[in-house]
Z-matrix of the N, CA and C atoms (Angstrom, degrees):
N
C 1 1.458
C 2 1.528 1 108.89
N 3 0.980 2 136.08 1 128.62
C 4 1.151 3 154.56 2 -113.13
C 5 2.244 4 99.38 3 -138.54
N 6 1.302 5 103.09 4 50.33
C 7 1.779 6 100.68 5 -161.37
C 8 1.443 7 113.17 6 -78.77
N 9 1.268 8 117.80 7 25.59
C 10 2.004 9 127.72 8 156.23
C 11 1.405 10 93.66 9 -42.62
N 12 1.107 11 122.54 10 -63.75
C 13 1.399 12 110.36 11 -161.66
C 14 1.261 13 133.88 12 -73.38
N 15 1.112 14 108.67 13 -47.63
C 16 1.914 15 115.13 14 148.13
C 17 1.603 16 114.38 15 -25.87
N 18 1.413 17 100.67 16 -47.29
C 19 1.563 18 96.67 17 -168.88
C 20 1.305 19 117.96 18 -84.72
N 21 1.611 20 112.44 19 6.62
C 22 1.504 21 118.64 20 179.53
C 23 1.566 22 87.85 21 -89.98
N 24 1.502 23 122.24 22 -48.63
C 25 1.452 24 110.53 23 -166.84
C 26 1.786 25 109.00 24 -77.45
N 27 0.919 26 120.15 25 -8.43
C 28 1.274 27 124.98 26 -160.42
C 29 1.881 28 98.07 27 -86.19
N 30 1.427 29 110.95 28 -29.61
C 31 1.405 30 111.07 29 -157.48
C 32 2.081 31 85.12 30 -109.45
N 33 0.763 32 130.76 31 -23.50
C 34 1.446 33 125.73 32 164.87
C 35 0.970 34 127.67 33 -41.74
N 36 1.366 35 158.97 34 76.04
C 37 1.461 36 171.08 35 138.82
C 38 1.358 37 118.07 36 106.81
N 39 1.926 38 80.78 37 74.85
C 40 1.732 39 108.23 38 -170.40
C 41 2.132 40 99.76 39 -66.68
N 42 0.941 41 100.00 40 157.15
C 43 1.472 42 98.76 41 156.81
C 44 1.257 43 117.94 42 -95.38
N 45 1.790 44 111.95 43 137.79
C 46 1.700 45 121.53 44 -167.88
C 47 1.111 46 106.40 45 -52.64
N 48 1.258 47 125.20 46 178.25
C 49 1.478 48 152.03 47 178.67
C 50 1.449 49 99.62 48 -66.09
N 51 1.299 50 134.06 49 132.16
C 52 1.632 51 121.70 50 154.93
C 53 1.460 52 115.33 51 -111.30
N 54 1.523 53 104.39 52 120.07
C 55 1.552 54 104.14 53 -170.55
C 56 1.694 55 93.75 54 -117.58
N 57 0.945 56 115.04 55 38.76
C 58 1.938 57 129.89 56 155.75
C 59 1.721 58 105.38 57 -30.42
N 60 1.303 59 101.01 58 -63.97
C 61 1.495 60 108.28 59 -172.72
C 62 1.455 61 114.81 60 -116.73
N 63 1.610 62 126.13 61 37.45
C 64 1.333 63 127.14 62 158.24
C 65 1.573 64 113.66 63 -74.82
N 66 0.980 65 111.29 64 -15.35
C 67 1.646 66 112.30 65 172.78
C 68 1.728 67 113.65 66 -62.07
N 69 1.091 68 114.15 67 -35.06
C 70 1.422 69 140.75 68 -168.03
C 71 1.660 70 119.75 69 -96.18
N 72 1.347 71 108.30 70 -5.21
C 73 1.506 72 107.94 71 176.95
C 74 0.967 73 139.41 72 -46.63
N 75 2.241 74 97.49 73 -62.14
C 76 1.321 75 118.84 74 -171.70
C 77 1.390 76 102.50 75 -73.19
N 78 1.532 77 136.39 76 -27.60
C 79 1.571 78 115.66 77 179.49
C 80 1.742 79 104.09 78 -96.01
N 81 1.110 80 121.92 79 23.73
C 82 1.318 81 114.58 80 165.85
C 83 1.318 82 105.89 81 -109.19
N 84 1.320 83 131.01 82 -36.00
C 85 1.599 84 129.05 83 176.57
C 86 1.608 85 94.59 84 -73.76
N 87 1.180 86 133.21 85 -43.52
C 88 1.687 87 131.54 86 -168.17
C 89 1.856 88 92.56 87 -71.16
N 90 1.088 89 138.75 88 -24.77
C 91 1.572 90 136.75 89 174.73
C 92 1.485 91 122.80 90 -80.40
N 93 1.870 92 109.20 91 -32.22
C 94 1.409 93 123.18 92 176.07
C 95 1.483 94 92.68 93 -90.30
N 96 1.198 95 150.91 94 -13.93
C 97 1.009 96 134.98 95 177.65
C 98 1.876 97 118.30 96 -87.95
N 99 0.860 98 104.65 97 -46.90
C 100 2.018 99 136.59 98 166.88
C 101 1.972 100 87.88 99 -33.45
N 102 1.575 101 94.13 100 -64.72
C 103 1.637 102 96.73 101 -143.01
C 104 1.801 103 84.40 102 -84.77
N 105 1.031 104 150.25 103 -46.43
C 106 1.578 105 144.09 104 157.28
C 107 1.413 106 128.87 105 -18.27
N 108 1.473 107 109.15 106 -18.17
C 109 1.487 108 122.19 107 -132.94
C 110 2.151 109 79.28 108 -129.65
N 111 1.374 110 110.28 109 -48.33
C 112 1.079 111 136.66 110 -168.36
C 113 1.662 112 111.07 111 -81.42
N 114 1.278 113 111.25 112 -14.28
C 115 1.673 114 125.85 113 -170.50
C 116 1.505 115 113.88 114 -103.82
N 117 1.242 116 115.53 115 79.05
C 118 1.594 117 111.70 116 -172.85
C 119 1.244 118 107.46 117 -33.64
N 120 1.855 119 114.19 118 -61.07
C 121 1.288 120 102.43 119 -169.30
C 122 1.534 121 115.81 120 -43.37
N 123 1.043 122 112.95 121 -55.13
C 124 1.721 123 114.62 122 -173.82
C 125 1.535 124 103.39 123 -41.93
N 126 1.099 125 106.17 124 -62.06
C 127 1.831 126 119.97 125 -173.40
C 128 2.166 127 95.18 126 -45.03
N 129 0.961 128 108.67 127 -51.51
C 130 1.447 129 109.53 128 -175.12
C 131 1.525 130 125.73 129 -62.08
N 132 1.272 131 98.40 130 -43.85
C 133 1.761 132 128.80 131 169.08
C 134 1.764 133 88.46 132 -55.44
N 135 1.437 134 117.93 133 -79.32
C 136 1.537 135 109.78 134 -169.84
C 137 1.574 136 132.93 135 -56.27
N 138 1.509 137 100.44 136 -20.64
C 139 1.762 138 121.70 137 161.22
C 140 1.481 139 112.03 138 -45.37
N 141 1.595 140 104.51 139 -65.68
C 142 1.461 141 129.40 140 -171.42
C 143 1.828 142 105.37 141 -48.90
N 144 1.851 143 99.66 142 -63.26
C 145 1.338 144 89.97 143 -177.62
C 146 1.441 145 127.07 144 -70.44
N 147 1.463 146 119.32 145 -14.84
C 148 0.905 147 123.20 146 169.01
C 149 1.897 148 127.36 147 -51.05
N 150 1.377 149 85.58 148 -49.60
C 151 1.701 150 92.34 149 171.74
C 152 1.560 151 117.74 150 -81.41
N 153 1.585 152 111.31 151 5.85
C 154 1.315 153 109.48 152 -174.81
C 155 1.718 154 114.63 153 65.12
N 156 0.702 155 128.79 154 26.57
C 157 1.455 156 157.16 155 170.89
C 158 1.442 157 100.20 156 -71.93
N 159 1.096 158 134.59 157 68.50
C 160 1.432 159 134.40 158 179.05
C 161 1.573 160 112.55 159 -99.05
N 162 0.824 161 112.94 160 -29.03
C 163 1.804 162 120.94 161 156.87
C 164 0.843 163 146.98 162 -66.74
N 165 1.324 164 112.65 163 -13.67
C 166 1.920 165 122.05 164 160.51
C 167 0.856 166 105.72 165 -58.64
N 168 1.586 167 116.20 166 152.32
C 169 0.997 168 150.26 167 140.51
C 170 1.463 169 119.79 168 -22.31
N 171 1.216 170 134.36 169 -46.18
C 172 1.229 171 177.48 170 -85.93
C 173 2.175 172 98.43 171 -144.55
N 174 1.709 173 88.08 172 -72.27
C 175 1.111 174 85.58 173 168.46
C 176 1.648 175 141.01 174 -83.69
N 177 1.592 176 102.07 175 -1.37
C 178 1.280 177 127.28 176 168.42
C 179 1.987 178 121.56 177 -66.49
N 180 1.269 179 94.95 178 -28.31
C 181 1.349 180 111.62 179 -169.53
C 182 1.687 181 94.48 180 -97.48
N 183 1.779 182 132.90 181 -40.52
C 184 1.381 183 112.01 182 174.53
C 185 1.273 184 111.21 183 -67.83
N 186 1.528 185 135.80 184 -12.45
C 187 1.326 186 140.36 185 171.32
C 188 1.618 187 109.63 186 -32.59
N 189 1.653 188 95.30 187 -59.33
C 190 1.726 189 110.14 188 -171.49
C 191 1.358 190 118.18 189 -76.18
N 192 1.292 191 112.25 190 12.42
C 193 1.157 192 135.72 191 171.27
C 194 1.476 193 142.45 192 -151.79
N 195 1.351 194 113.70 193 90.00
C 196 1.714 195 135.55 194 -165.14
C 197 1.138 196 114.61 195 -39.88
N 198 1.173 197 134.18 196 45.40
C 199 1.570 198 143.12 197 -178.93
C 200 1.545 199 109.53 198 -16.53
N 201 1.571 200 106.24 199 -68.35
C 202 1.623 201 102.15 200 166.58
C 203 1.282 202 127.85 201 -92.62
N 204 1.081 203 114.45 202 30.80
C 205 1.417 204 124.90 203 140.13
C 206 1.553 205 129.08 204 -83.57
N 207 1.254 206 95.07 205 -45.93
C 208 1.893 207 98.64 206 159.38
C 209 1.217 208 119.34 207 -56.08
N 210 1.041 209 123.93 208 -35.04
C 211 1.582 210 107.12 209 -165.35
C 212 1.705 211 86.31 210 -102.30
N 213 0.900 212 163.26 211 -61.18
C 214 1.503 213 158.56 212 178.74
C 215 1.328 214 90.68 213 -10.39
N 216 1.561 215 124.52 214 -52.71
C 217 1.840 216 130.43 215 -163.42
C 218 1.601 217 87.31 216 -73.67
N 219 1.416 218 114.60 217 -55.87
C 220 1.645 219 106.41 218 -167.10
C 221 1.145 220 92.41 219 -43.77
N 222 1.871 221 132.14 220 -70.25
C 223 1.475 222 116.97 221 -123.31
C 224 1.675 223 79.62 222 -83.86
N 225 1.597 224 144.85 223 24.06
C 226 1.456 225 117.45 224 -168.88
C 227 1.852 226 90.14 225 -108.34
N 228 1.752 227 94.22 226 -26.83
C 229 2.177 228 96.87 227 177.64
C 230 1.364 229 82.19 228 -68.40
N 231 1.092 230 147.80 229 -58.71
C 232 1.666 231 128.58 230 -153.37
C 233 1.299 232 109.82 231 -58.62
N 234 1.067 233 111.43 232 -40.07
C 235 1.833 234 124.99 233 -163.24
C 236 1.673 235 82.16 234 -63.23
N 237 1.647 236 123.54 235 -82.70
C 238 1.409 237 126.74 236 -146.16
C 239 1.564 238 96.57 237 -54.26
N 240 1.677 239 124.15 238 -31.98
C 241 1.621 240 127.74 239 -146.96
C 242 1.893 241 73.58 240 -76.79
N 243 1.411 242 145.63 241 -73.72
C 244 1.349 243 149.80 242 -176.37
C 245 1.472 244 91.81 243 -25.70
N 246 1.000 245 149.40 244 -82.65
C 247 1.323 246 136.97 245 -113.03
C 248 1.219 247 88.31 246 -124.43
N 249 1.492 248 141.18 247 15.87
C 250 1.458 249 125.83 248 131.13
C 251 0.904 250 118.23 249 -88.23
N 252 1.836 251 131.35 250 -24.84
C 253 1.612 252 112.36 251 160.50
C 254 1.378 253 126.91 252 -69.70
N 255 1.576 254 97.18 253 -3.52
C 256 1.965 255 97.98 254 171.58
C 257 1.390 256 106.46 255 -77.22
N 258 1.468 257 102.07 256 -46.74
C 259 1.423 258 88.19 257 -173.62
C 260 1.607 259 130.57 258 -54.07
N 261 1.507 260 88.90 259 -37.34
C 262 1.434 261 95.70 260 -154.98
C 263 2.054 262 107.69 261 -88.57
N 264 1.631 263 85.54 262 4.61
C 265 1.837 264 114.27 263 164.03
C 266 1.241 265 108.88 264 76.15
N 267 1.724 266 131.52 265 22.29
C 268 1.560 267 133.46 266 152.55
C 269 1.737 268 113.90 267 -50.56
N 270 1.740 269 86.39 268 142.67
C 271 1.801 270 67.25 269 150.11
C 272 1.218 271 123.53 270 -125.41
């Protein structure tokens, strides 16, 4: 299959870059990292997969609970909590 051509339409009136929230990176990755680091469960969950340990018990119980799904919500309150003290011009 022959995808030159796809990639002519594909690159044709890309939408720009949005750097809205590049101001906000480094203390949002330095906050998801803090509280990851700080979360046994997480720390335990990454033990488990690490050893390939997919059969514990252990990892049966982070199942019932979306580990990275929580923090996706954390880092999204951090994101909105930033950019209402910008707005509102705290620092």
């Amino acid at each position: 299959m022959n995808i030159q051509p796809l990639s002519l339409l594909y690159k044709h009136n890309l939408q720009q870059k949005i750097t809205s929230y590049t101001q906000y990176l480094d203390i949002l990755k330095t906050n998801s990292k803090n509280r990851i680091e700080n979360n046994k469960n997480y720390q335990n969950f990454l033990k488990e997969i690490a050893n390939k340990n997919f059969e514990a018990k252990s990892v049966e119980l982070f199942s019932q609970n979306d580990l990275q799904l929580v923090e996706a919500l954390n880092i999204t309150k951090d994101l909105a909590y930033l950019t209402e003290i910008n707005d509102k011009g705290f620092d």
